[in-house]
C-alpha angles and dihedrals in degrees: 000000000000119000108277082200094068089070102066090040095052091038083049093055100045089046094047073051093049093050084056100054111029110160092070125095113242088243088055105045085052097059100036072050088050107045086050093051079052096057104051092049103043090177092068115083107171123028083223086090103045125114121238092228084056098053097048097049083063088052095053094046093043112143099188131250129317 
């Protein structure tokens, strides 16, 4: 069984994200999230395959839009 822990750190984080940008939709500050995620990482082509841990290292090291 995955880490239950893992929810409430990865919903944290976006939300620490959210409070900085709070003029975005949800639906909108997780794709702007996600395309950025992309980007980083041009070998990954669908969100289905990433890792949580993954995922959660870029939104801790999240430096904000450009």
């Amino acid at each position: 069984m995955r880490d239950l822990a893992r929810i409430n750190r990865i919903q944290g984080l976006i939300h620490n994200i959210w409070l900085q940008h709070p003029d975005m939709r949800y639906g909108q500050l997780i794709i702007n999230l996600h395309n950025k995620y992309l980007y980083q990482k041009p070998r990954i082509r669908d969100m289905f395959y990433v890792e949580d841990s993954d995922w959660e290292e870029f939104l801790i090291n999240f430096k904000g839009f450009e």
